[in-house]
N, C-alpha and C positions, 0 to 999 in steps of 0.2 A: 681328629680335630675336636675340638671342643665346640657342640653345638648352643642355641637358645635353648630357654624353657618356655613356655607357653600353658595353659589351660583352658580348658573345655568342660564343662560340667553338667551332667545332665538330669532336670530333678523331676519327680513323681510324686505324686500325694503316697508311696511305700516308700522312698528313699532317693538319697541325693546322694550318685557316684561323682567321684572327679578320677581324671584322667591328664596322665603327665603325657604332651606331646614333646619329645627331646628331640632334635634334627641332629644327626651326623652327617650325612652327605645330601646335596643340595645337587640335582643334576636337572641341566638347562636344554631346552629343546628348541629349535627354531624350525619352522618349514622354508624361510628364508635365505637365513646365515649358516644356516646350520651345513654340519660335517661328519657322518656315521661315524670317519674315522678319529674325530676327536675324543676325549675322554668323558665330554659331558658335566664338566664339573664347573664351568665359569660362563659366564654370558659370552667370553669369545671362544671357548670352546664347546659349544653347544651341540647335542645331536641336531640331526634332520629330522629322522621319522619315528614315529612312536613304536615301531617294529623293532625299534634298538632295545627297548623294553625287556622288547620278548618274553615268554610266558611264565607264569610265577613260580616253577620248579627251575629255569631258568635265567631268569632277575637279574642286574645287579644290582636293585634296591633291595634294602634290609628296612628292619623297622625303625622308626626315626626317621627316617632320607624323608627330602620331600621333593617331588616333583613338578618345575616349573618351566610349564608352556607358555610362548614367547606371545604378546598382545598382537593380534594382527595378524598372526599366521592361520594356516588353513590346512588340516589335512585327509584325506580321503582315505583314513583308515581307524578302526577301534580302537580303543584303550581298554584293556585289561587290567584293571586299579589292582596290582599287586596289594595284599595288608600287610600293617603290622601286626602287633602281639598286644596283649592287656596290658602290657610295660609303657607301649609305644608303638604310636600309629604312625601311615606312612598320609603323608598331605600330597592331593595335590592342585597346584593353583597355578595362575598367570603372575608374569613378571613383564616389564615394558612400560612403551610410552602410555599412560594410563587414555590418555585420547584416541588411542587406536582399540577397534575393537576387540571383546574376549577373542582368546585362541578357539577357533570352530573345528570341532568333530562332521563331517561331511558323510553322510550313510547314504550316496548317492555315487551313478558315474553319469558322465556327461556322453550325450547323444545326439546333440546339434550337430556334426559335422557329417557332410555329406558321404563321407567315406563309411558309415555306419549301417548302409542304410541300401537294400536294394527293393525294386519294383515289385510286385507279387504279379505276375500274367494270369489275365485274364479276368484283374481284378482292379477296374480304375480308382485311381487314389489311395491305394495299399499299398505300405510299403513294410519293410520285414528287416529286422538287422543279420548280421551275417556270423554266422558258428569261428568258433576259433580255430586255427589252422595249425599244429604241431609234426616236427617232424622229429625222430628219435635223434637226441645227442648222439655225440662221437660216442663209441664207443660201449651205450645202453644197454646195460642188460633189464633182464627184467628181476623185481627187485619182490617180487613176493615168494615165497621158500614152501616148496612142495604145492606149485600152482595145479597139476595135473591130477593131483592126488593119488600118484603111484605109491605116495607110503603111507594110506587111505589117510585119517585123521590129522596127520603130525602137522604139528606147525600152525592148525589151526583151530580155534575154539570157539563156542555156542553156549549160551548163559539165557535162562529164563525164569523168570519169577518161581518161584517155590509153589504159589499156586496154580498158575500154568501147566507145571508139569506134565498132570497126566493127558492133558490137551496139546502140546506144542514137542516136535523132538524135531531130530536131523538125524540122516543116516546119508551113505556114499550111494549113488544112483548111476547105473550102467546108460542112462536116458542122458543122451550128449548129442551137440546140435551135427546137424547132419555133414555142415562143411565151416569148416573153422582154418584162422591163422594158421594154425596148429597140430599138431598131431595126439586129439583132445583124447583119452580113453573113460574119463570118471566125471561125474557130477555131482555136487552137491543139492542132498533135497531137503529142504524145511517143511512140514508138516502140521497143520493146523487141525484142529479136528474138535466138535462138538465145541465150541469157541462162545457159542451160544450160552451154554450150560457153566463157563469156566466163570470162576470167582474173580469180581474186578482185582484191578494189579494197576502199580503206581511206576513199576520198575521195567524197562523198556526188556525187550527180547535183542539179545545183540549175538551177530556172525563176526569173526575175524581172522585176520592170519597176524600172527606174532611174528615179531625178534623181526621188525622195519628198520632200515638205513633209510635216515637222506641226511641231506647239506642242507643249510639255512640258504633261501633265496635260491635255489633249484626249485623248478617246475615237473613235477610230474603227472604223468595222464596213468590215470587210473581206469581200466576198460576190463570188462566182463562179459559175458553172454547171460541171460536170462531169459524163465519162459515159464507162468503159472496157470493154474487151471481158473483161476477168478480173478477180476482185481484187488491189488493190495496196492500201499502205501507205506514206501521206508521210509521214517520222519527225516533220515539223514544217514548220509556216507562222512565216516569223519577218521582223519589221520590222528592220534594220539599218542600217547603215553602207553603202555602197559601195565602201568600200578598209578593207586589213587596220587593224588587227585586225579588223574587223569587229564590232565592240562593238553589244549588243542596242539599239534604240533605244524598246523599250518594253517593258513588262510584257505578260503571255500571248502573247509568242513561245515557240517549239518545240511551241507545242500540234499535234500529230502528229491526221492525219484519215486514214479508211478509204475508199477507192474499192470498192465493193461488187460491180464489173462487171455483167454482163445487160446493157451498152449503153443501155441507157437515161438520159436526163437527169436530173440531179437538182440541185438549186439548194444551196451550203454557205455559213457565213457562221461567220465568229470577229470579234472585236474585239481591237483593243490600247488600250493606254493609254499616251499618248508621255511616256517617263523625260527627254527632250530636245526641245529647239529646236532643227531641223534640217533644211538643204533638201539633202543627200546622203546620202539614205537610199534603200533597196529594201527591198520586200514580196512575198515565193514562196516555194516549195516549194522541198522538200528528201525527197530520196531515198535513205536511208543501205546504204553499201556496207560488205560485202558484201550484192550483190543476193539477194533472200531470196521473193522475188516471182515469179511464172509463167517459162515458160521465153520466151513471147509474148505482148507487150498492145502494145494503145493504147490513150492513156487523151488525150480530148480536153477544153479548156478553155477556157470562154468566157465574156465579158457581165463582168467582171474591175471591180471597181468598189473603191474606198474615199473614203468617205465620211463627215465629222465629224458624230460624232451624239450626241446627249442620254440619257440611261437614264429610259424613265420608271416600272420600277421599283425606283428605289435600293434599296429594304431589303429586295432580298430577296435570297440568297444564289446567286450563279452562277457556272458555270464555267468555264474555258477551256482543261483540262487533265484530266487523268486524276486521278482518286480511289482512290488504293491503297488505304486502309483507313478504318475508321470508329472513333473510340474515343469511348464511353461512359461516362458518369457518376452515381453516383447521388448522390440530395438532398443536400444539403450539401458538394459535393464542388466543390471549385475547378477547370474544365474545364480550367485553364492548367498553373496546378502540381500541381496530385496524379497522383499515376498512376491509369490510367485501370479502371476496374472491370471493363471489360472491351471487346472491340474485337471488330468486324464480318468477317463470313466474305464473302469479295467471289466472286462468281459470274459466269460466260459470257454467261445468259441471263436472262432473268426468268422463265422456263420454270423452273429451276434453285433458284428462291425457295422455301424452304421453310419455314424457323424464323425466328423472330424473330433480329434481330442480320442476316438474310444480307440482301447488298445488290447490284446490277448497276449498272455506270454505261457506259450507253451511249456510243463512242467516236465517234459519229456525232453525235447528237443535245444528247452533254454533258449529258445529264439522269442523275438518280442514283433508282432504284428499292431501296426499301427495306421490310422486312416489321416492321410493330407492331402484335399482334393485340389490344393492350388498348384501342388509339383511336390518335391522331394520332403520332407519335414521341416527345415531349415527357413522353407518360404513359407507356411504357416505361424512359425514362433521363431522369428528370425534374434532372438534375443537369448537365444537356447532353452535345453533341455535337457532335465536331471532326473534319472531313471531310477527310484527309491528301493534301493536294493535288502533284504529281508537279511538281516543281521542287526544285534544289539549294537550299541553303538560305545555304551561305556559298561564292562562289566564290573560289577560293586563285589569287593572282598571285605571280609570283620576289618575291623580296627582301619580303617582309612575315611579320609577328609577329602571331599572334592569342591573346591572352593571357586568359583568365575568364572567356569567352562563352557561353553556353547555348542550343544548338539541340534542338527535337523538335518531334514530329508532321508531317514532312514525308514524302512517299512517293517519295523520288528518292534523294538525297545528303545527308548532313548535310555535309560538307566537300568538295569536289572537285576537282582542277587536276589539268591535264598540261603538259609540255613546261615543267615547273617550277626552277628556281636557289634555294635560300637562302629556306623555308621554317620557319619555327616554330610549332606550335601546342602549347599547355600550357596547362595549370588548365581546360580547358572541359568542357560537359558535351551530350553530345549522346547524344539517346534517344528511342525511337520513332518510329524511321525506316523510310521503305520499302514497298515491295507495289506499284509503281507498277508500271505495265505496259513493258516494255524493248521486248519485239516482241508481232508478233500471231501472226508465221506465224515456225517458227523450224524447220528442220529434225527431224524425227524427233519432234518434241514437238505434240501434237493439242492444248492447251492453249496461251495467252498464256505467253510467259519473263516472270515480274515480277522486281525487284531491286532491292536497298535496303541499301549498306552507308555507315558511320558517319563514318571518314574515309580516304578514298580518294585515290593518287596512282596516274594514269593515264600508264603510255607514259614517256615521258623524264620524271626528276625526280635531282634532287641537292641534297644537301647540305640533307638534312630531316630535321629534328629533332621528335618527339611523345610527349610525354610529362605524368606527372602529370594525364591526364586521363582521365573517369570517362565508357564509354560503352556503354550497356544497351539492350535491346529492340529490335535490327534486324532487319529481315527475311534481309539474308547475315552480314553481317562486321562487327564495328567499327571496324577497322584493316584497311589494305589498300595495298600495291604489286602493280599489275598491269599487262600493256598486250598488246597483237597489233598485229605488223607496221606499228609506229609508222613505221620504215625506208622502209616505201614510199613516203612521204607527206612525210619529214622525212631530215632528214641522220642520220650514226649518232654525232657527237658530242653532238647534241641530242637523239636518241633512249636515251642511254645513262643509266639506275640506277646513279645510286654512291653513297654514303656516308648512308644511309637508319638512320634509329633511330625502335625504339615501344620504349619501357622506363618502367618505373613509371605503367604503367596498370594502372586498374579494371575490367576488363573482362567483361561476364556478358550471360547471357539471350538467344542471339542464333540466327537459325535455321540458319547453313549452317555457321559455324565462327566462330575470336575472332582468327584473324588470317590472312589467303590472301597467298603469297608468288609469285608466278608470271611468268614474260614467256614470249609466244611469240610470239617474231620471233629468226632464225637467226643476223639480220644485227648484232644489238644486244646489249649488252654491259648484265651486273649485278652489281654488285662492293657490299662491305661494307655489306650488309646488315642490321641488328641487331633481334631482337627480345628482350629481358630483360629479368629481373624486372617481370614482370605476373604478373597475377592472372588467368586464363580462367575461370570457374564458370558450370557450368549450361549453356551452349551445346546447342540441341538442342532436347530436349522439353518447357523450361520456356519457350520464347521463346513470345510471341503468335505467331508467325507456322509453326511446325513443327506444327500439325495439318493448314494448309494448303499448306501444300509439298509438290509432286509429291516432293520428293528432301531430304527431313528428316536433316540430317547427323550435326549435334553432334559437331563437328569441333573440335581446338582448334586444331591447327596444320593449314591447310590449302595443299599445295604441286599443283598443277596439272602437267599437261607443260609441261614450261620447255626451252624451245630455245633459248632469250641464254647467249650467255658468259660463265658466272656462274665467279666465286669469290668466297669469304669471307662465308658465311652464319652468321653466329652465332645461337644457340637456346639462350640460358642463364638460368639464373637465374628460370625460368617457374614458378608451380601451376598445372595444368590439374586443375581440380578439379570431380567429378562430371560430366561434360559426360557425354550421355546421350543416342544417337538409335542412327541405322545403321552409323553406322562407327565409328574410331578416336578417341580423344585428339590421333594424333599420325597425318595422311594424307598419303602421298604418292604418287603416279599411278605415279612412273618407279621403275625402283628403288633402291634406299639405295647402293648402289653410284656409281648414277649419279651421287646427286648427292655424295656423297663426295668424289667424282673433283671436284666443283666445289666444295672447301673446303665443304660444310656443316659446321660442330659443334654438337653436341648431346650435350650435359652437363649437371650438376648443376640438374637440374628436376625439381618434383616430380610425380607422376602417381597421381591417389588417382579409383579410380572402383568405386564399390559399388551403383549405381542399375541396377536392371536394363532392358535396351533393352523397348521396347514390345511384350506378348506377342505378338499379330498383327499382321505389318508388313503393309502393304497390297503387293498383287504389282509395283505399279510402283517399291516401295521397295525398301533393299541390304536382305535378310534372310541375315545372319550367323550364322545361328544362335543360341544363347545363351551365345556366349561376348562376354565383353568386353575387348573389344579395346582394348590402348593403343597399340600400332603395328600400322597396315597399310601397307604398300606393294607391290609388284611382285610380288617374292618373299616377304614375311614378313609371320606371321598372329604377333602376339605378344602375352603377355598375360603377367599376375604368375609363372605357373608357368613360362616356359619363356626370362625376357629374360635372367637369366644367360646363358644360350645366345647370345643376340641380340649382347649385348654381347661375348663371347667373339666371336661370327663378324666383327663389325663394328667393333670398337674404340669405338663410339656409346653413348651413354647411361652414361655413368659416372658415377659419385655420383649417380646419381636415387633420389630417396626415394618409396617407396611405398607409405607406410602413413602413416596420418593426420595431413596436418599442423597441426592441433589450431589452427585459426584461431578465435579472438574471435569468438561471435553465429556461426558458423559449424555448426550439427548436419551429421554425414556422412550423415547419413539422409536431411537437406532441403536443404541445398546453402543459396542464397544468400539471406536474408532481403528484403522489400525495405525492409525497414526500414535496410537497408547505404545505402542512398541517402541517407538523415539523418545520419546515424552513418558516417563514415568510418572507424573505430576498429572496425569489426565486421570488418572479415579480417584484423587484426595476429595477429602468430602468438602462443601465450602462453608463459607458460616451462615448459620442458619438452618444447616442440616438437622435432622429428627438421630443421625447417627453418633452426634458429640455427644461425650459424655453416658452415652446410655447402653454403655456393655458390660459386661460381669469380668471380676476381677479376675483375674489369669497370672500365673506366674512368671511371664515374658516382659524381661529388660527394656526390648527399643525394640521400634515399628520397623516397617521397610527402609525409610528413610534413614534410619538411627537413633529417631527422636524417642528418648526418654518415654516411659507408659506409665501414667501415674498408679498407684495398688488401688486407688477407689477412685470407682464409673470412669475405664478409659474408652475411648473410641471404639465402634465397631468399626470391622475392616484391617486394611493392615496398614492404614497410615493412622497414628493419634493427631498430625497437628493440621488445623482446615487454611485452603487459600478462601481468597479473598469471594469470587465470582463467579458463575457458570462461564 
């Protein structure tokens, strides 16, 4: 068929590429109408579910295709944004009633129904969900090849960083659990040693067995024995491919399990579900570097089985990942689209359980402990409950356009890629995100690292464009370029940050800052980076997540130590408005100097903060004093009385406005409505504002709204035209 032409062009103060979008096949998705067994090609023959997809060694979008999710629908599973090529990218966007809302990504399951949920004895008002129940298909055999290891090695393979080496090996170990299914003879042992001494590493340590069968939409239970001398941490048990890319080959991979040491045996077990038909797959472990784990272990493993099996209890809710957070509804409230009344305090222990709301989700057992002292869950937030389950929600590949898509309630990512090309994301809406567990054991921190930022580009990325999109309630950041020692791992053309833009976003409510700029790799290279005209409000102590943060920031710009060879950092045209925790408006680790020296600008932004930080910070937190700080960095504590000076010493921050820039539905006393979430119209500036007219020239067409941006003095913010009135 003969598709449109379209363009997209992305410009730099080095160069202005364009890019042909040509569509050939157009395939329609409904969670409503929709039909797996249709072809996917027309609005009445539309798929169902976005698992029709399936993974991008197995696609049937090409480059060009674009894919369109139906307005209104709803679904409870990821998208893996298959790319196009430098030819042509793959889109994809909503189609429908334009009055219905975007199609929503769901990174939650539902856990209101009583059936979820039993008593804990001897523990009033505790209740605890219930393990998944399988029994072996007809017929099952078990599906991993040389699980005994009678023909020592075969079948399976061990892979570890080049500099690990003389630290990390595996050999066959006669130490096999004492009473098993089976008639067990061999064990497999991994070996750590002097771990302390070994040189960091970026590339995980991986166990497997090759040459996997399954069916697409079979379940199988994946179960083992294990038993090590200290504790360790597998970041993830994952079903795959056997050759690059390495594409997941099912649902509940990366579920990460805890080896608990004491040497003792103990028996573990996950399930997948195959996204594919496929007999070159592998199912193991993964051990993510840098090693983070004892200086010395051995952790052995055996009785290694997978096996296609039945659920015999489908309705009841279970897990195969970690649960960041809980959000809660009350009667009448739609669990999907409203915002949530209020969200769960996640806990260590169940020791730890105190009030209603807090919850523990064991990393072992995948069971979730939760306290409701009026009866079952259900009669505490009788309007439901959505359990934010720790997976990305949209993965980003090169060459694709994600245009009007709404993600929330996931505890991982709402967007995420690395090692990315030609990039778009616009009109989306991604919010409450995050609290998922990152590590267990993390240097210097006696608590779990959790993290949760909105849209994220990791390690090498170019030529990304973000904008016009509205992204609230994370647990870090809503925007974000970051990476560490991509270099090692990857070449430095591919590791290199260039021509990156976030402008004309909504930005608010988020616990660590509204936008982190950072790379630390020596080797790697960050060039024209842009974040302007956004809106930052409220960062900090309005987010769900900043009462529970070891390190509650209310950051708005947050720059890290940055060791890449950065120039050309523009920071214009921003409000960072009431953001409100332990630090700055505007943070940076190194100092102003330094980054100077690597083109930062920082201009005509405005900086309005009248909220005061939290009287008693707790001792693990920054306690500043009671001053409010708009800049901190290295050398410089700065604030309304003293940035004349600032700017005098540094040439930075010219034409910043600081005094109220009088935004629509905006009080300076309460910061961000959420009724802004309805109403886009609630942060335009009104007339009479200090913010018309007084922003530095930027190379961007049209505001959020669409409105035209004149090339001299347009608006700060992401709207150029003002209403009328507060």
């Amino acid at each position: 068929m003969f598709g449109r032409l379209c363009a997209f062009w992305f410009t730099s103060t080095l160069a202005t590429t364009f890019f042909d979008f040509t569509f050939s096949t157009t395939f329609y998705i409904s969670s409503d109408s929709g039909n797996d067994t249709y072809d996917g090609t027309t609005f009445k023959t539309a798929w169902r579910t976005l698992g029709r997809l399936s993974t991008p060694a197995h696609s049937p979008v090409r480059p060009g295709d674009q894919v369109r999710l139906a307005r209104g629908s709803v679904w409870r599973e990821s998208l893996d944004a298959v790319g196009g090529n430098v030819t042509a990218v793959v889109t994809y966007g909503n189609y429908g009633d334009p009055t219905l809302a975007k199609p929503m990504l769901v990174g939650s399951a539902s856990l209101g129904a009583s059936i979820n949920w039993k008593s804990v004895p001897g523990r009033s008002g505790l209740w605890q969900t219930l393990p998944a129940t399988y029994a072996p298909a007809s017929g099952a055999v078990n599906g991993i090849n040389n699980p005994y290891l009678r023909d020592e090695r075969a079948d399976w393979g061990f892979w570890t960083p080049a500099v690990y080496s003389p630290h990390v090996s595996w050999s066959i170990s006669c130490d096999v659990p004492p009473s098993t299914d089976f008639d067990l003879n061999l064990s497999l042992a991994i070996m750590w040693t002097n771990m302390d001494h070994a040189p960091p590493a970026t590339d995980p340590v991986q166990l497997w067995n090759a040459n996997i069968s399954v069916v697409a939409g079979k379940t199988y239970n994946f179960s083992y024995w294990a038993k090590s001398t200290a504790a360790i941490n597998a970041s993830g048990i994952r079903l795959m491919a056997m050759s690059p890319p390495y594409e997941p080959y099912a649902s509940g991979s990366d579920a990460g399990v805890s080896f608990s040491g004491g040497n003792a045996w103990k028996k573990f077990a996950t399930s997948f579900t195959a996204t594919v038909s496929a007999n070159d797959g592998r199912v193991g472990w993964f051990w993510d570097s840098p090693w983070s784990g004892p200086s010395n272990a051995t952790l052995w493993i055996a009785n290694v089985s997978l096996v296609e099996t039945v659920r015999t209890n489908p309705n009841v809710t279970t897990f195969d990942v970690d649960v960041g957070n809980l959000l809660f509804f009350h009667k009448d409230q739609d669990a999907i689209r409203d915002e949530p009344a209020a969200t769960g305090w996640k806990k260590w222990s169940v020791a730890d359980i105190q009030n209603d709301g807090d919850f523990y989700f064991d990393p072992d057992t995948k069971l979730l402990s939760l306290q409701c002292t009026t009866g079952e869950p259900s009669t505490c937030w009788p309007g439901g409950i959505e359990g934010a389950l720790d997976s990305t929600q949209i993965s980003l590949h090169s060459y694709s356009v994600i245009d009007g898509i709404a993600v929330r309630f996931g505890a991982s990512l709402g967007m995420n890629g690395a090692m990315l090309e030609t990039v778009i994301v616009k009109n989306c809406d991604v919010s409450w995100v995050g609290g998922g567990v990152l590590t267990y054991d993390y240097p210097g921190r006696s608590d779990p690292v959790r993290y949760g930022n909105g849209i994220q580009f990791w390690n090498g990325a170019s030529d990304i464009s973000v904008f016009n999109n509205r992204v609230w309630q994370m647990y870090d950041t809503p925007v974000t370029n970051q990476g560490i020692e991509c270099t090692k791992s990857s070449d430095r053309d591919a590791c290199a940050m260039r021509n990156i833009s976030f402008h004309h976003n909504l930005l608010s409510t988020s616990g660590m800052a509204c936008v982190e700029i950072w790379y630390q790799d020596a080797n790697a290279t960050m060039s024209e980076v842009r974040f302007e005209n956004n809106i930052c409000a409220n960062v900090g102590d309005a987010a769900w997540s900043a009462a529970q943060r070891p390190d509650a920031a209310g950051r708005g710009l947050c720059v890290y130590e940055n060791s890449a060879a950065t120039t050309n950092v523009s920071v214009k045209n921003n409000i960072f408005f009431q953001n409100a925790g332990f630090e700055a408006l505007i943070y940076i680790s190194q100092t102003w100097d330094a980054w100077a020296a690597q083109g930062l600008t920082f201009e005509n932004n405005a900086l309005f903060r009248t909220k005061d930080l939290p009287p008693s910070p707790a001792p693990h937190q920054h306690d500043e004093g009671s001053e409010h700080w708009l800049i901190k960095t290295k050398e410089f504590r700065v604030t309304s009385a003293n940035f004349s000076a600032f700017v005098n010493a540094t040439t930075a921050g010219k034409n910043t406005v600081m005094s109220d820039p009088m935004l629509h539905g905006l009080n300076p006393l309460n910061g961000w409505p959420v009724s802004m979430l309805d109403n886009v119209t609630n942060c335009r500036p009104c007339l009479g504002s200090p913010l018309l007219n007084a922003g530095a020239r930027v190379q961007w067409l049209s505001d959020f709204a669409g409105a035209s941006i004149p090339s001299i003095d347009p608006t700060i913010g992401p709207y150029q035209t003002p209403v009328q009135t507060l």
